[in-house]
N, C-alpha and C positions, 0 to 999 in steps of 0.2 A: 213315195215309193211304197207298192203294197208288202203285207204283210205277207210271207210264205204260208200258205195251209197246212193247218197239221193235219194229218190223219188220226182218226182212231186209234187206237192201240193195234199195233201188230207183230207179230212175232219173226224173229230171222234167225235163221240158224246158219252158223259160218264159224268162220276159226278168225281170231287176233292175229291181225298181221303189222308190222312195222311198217311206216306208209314210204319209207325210202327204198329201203330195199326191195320193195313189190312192184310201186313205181317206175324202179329204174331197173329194175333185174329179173322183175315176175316172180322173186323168191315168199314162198311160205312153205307151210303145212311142219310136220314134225323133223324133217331135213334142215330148215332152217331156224327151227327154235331157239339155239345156244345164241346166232346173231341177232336175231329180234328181241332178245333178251338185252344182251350188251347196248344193241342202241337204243331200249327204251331207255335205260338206265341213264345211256346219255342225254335223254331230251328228246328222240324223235318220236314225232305223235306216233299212237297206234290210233288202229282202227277195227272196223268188221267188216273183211271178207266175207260177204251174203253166197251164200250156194248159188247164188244166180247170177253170180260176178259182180253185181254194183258193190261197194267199198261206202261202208257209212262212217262218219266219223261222230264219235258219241258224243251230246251235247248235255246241257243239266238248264234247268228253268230259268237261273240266271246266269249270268255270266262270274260272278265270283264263288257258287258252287261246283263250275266245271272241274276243277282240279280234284277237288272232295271226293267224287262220284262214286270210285272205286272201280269203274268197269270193266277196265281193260288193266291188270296190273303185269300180267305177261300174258304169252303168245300161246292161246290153246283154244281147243273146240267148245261151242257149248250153241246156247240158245238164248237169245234176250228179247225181251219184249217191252217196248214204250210207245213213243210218240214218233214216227216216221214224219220228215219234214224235207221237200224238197227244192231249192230254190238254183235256179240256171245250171241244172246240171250235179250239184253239191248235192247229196245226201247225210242227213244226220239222222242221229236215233237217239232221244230224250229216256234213257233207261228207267225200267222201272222195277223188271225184277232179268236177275241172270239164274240160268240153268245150265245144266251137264247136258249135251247133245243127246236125242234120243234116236 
């Protein structure tokens, strides 16, 4: 099986959304923060809603620093930039630094 390409470093700007409730309901932005909140708490992934609609899920170099990361700790705007990685569809983003939306 090949290995996924990484890209360069790129930058995305998007808001953390809850991958359940966006999924299944289309909910984000500041209307649904209190629930994006509650269900990270419980365990559902977050992600980043890209301004261009793709949904990356943030990933880390190994797999036992993914928890570590910090990325996404609740549901709000900003800008990150890492390693873009796409494999069938799946988007990830290998963080490297986060920013406040400009």
């Amino acid at each position: 099986m090949a290995k996924p390409a990484a890209s360069p470093d790129v930058t995305i700007t998007g808001t953390v959304i809850d991958t359940y409730c966006n999924t299944t309901q289309g909910a984000s932005g500041a209307a649904h923060k209190a629930c994006a909140t509650a269900c990270a708490g419980k365990g559902v992934s977050l992600a980043i809603l890209g301004s261009d609609g793709t949904i990356y899920l943030p990933s880390a170099p190994r797999p036992q620093t993914a928890r570590t990361s910090g990325c996404c700790r609740s549901p709000r705007q900003g800008q990150v930039t890492g390693v873009h990685r796409e494999n069938h569809g799946l988007h990830t983003i290998e963080i490297r630094t986060i920013e406040a939306a400009t």
